[in-house]
N, C-alpha and C positions, 0 to 999 in steps of 0.2 A: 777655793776662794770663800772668805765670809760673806756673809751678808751684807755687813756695810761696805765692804772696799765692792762686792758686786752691786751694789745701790751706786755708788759712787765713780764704777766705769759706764754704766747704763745712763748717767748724767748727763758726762762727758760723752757720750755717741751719740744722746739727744740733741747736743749741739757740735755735732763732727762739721758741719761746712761753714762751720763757724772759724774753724782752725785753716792757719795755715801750713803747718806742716805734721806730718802726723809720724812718730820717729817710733823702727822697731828694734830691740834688741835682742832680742832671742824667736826661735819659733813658737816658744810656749805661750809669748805675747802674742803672736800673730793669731796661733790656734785661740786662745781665748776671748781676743778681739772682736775674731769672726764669730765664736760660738756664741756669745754675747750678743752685736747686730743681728744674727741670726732670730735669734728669740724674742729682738725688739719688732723681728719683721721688714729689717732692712738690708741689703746687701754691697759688695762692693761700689755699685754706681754710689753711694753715699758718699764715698770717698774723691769723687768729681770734684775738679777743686783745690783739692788738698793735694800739696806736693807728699812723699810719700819715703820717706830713708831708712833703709834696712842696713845693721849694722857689719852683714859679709855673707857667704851664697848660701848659708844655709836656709838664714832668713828669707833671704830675696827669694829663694826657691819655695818656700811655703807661703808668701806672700803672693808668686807665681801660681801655685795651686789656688788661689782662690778669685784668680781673675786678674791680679793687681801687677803691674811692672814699675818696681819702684824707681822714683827721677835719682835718688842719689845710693850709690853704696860704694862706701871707700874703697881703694885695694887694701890695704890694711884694715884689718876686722880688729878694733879696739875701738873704745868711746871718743880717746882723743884723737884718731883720725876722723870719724863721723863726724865729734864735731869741728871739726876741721874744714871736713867735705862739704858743709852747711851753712858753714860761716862764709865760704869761699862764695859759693852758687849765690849769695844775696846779704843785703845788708837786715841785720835779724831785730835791730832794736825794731819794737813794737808789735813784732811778730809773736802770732799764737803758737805756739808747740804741744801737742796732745803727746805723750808720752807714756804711752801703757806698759808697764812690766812688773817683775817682781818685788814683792815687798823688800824683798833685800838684797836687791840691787846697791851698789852702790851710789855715793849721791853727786860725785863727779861729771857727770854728762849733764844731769840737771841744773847744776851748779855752774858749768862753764856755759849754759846754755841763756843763762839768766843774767850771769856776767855780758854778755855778749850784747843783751838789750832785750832778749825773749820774755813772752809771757809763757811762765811753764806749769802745766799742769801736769804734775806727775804721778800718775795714774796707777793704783794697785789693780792689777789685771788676773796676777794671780799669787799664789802662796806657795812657800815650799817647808816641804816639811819629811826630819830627819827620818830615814828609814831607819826599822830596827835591827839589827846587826847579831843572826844566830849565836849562837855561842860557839857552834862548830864551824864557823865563819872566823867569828873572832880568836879563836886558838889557831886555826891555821896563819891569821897575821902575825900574831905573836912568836909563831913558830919560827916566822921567818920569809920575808919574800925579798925578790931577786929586786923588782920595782916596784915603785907606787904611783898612779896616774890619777890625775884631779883635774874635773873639764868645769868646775866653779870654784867661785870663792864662797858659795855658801858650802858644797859640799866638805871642801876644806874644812871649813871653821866649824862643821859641825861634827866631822868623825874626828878632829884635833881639839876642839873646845872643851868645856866642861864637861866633866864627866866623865875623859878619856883618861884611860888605866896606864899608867906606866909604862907598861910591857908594847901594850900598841904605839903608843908612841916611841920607844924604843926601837921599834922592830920598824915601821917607817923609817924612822929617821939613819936605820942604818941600810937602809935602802937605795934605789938608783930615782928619786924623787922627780916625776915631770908634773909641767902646767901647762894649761893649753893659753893664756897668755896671762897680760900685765897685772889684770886685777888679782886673779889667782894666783900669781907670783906672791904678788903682796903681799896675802893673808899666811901663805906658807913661809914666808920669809918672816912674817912678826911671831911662828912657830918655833922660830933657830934654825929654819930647814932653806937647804940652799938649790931649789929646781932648776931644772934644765926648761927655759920655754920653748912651747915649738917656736919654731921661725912663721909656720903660716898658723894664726890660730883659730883650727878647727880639727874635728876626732881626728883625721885623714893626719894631719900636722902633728896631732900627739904622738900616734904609731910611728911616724916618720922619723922624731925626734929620739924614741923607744929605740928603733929596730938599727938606726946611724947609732947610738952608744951604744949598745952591746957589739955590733959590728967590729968597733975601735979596741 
């Protein structure tokens, strides 16, 4: 995380019982969240108050590890059932939304959330940033693999985006292609590539949807 998006969530948790709802999407948000409160000297009772929505059990589990039992998580882990689930439990116009995650997240949950009558503040919690890719890594893709599994839409868009060689992409694309859900679909489908999504989206859901196709 920079400095300014970390000045900029340290803000927003100065005024955490300001919010009414405070929405997570991933554990990365959550560990950060806390790592964040932590070093302001604050801890989960901060959160008293604030209803609390985790976007499927990964979340809710690390949310879990730091004290917190969140009031909403969808059975479907996607943004448009959260906010679904969110919409449903209350009427949202005028409501505060604290919303901490990655810079490149996408901006649909945000968007529906604001549509809906929320005030949202959508909070850079943390950063991702492309790993480097050996070379004897990457000739083993090119070589050829059986599948290719993608548990984001950034990971997606950054071993498919600029800068990818021919041959990788090649060698993907003539692969058995999963996604662990809808957003990630997306990005591989604006690739030409046609994924299998799991049906539950999470790792357990990818293998699942992995080890059912080669089965067939």
């Amino acid at each position: 995380t920079d400095p300014g998006s970390a000045s900029r969530l340290r803000e927003a948790l100065a005024r955490l019982p300001e919010f009414d709802y405070a929405v997570f999407t991933s554990v990365n948000g959550v560990e950060r969240f806390f790592a964040c409160l932590g070093e302001m000297g604050f801890d989960a009772r901060s959160l008293a108050g604030v209803r609390v929505a985790a976007i499927g059990p990964a979340t809710a589990a690390a949310l879990a590890g730091k004290g917190v039992s969140p009031d909403l998580c969808p059975e479907k882990y996607t943004s448009s059932a959260l906010l679904a689930a969110i919409g449903s439990s209350a009427d949202l116009k005028g409501k505060s939304v604290l919303l901490p995650r990655s810079a490149a997240a996408p901006p649909d949950l945000a968007e529906g959330l604001a549509k809906a009558g929320a005030i949202v503040e959508d909070v850079e919690a943390y950063g991702t940033v492309p790993a480097e890719i050996s070379g004897e890594d990457l000739a083993l893709i090119e070589d050829g693999v059986d599948a290719s599994a993608f548990m984001s839409s950034s990971s997606a868009a950054a071993l498919l985006g600029a800068g990818a060689g021919g041959k990788l992409r090649a060698a993907i694309a003539a692969s058995a292609v999963f996604s662990i859900g809808p957003a990630t679909s997306k990005t591989l489908r604006s690739f030409g590539l046609a994924p299998v999504e799991a049906a539950e989206h999470t790792s357990e859901g990818v293998v699942s949807a992995i080890v059912g196709h080669f089965r067939r």
